[in-house]
C-alpha positions as CSV (number, residue, x, y, z in Angstrom):
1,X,-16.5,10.8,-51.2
2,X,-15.4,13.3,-49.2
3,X,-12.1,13.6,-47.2
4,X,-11.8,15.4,-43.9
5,X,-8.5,15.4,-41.5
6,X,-8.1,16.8,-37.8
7,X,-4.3,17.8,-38.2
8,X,-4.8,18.9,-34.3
9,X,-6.4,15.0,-33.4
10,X,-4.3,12.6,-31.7
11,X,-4.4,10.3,-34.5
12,X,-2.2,10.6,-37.5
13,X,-3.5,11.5,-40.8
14,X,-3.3,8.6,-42.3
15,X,-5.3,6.5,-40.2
16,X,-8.1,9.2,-40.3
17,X,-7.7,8.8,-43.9
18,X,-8.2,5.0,-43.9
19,X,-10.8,5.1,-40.8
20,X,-13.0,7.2,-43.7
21,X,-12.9,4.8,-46.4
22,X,-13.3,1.7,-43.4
23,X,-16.5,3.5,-42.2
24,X,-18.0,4.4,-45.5
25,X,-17.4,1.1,-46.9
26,X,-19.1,-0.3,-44.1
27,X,-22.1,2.1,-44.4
28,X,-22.8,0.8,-48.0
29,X,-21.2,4.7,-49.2
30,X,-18.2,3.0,-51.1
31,X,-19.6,0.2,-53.8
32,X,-17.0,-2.4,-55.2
33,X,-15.3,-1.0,-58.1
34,X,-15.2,2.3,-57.0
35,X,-12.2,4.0,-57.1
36,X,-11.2,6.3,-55.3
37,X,-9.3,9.6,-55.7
38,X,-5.9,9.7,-57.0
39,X,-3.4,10.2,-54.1
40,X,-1.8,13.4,-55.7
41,X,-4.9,15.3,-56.1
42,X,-6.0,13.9,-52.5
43,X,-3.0,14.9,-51.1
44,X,-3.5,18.4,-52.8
45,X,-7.2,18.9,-51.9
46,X,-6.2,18.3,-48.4
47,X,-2.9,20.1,-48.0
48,X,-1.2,16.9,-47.2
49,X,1.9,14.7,-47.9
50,X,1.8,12.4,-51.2
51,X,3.2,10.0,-49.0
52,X,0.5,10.4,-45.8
53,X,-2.2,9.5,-48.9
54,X,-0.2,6.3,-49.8
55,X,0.5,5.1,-46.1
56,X,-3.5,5.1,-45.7
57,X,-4.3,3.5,-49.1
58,X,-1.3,0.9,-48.1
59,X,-3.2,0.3,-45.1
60,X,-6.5,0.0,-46.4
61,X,-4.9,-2.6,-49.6
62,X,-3.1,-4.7,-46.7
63,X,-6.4,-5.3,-45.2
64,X,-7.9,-6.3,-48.9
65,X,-10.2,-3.2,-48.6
66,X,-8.8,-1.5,-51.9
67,X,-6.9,-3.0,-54.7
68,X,-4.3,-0.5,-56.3
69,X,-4.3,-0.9,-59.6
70,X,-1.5,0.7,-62.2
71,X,-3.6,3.2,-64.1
72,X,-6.4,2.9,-62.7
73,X,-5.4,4.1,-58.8
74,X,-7.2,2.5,-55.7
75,X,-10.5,0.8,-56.4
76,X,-12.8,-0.9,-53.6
77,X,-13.1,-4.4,-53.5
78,X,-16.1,-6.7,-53.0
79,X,-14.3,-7.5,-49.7
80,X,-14.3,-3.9,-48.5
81,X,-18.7,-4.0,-49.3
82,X,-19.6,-6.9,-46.5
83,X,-22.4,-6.7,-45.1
84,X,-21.3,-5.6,-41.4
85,X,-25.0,-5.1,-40.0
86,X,-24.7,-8.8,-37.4
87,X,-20.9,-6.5,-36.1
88,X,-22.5,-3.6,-35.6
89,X,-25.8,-4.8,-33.9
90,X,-23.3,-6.3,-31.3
91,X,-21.1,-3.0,-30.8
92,X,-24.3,-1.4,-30.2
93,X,-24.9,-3.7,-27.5
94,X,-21.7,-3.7,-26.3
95,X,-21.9,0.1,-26.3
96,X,-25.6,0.2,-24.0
97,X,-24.0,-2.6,-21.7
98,X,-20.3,-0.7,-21.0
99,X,-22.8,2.6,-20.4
100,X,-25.4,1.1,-18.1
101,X,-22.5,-0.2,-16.2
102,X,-21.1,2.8,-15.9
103,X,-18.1,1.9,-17.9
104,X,-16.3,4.1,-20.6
105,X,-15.7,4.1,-23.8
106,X,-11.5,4.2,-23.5
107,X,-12.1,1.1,-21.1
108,X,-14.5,-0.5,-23.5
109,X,-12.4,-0.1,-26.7
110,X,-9.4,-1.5,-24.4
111,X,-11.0,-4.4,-23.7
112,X,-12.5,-4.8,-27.1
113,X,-8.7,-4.4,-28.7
114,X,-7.4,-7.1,-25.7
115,X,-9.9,-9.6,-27.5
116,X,-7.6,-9.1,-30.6
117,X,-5.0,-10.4,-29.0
């Protein structure tokens, strides 16, 4: 898999970091079992902090997406493969309703985080 990070986006590194594996996983890109790369040499690659790497895999092992495993580093779990085609058929509707009504997509994603709540 391959890592990319805005360090000029609003959004900290770390949550772009564990928005990547959350959307790959969810695209069928990630398989259970697969681990992925060690947070030293991902924090290298990237030109980031150790510790940015290990906030996002943190994240993403809170969630039950990843295990981390001593020796073996962060591996996807069975959780993290789901299917998520029923979610994403409604976001796409969702997404054509909020546009033919004229409504955008900060207002939409506000709403749909309110529904969290």
């Amino acid at each position: 898999m391959l890592f990319r990070i805005d360090p000029t986006a609003p959004e900290p590194l770390f949550a772009q970091l564990s928005a990547q594996v959350r959307t790959a996983a969810s695209r069928g890109e990630l398989a259970p079992g697969e681990r992925l790369p060690a947070a030293r040499d991902l924090a290298e690659s990237l030109d980031i902090n150790l510790h940015t790497v290990l906030h996002a895999y943190q994240d993403l092992r809170d969630e039950g997406l990843i295990e981390l495993r001593r020796g073996r580093g962060a591996v996807v779990t069975p959780r993290a493969a789901r299917d998520l085609e029923p979610l994403r058929d409604a976001v796409a509707e969702l997404a054509a309703l909020a546009r033919s009504s004229g409504i955008s997509p900060d207002t939409t994603l506000a709403l749909v985080k309110e529904a969290f709540r």
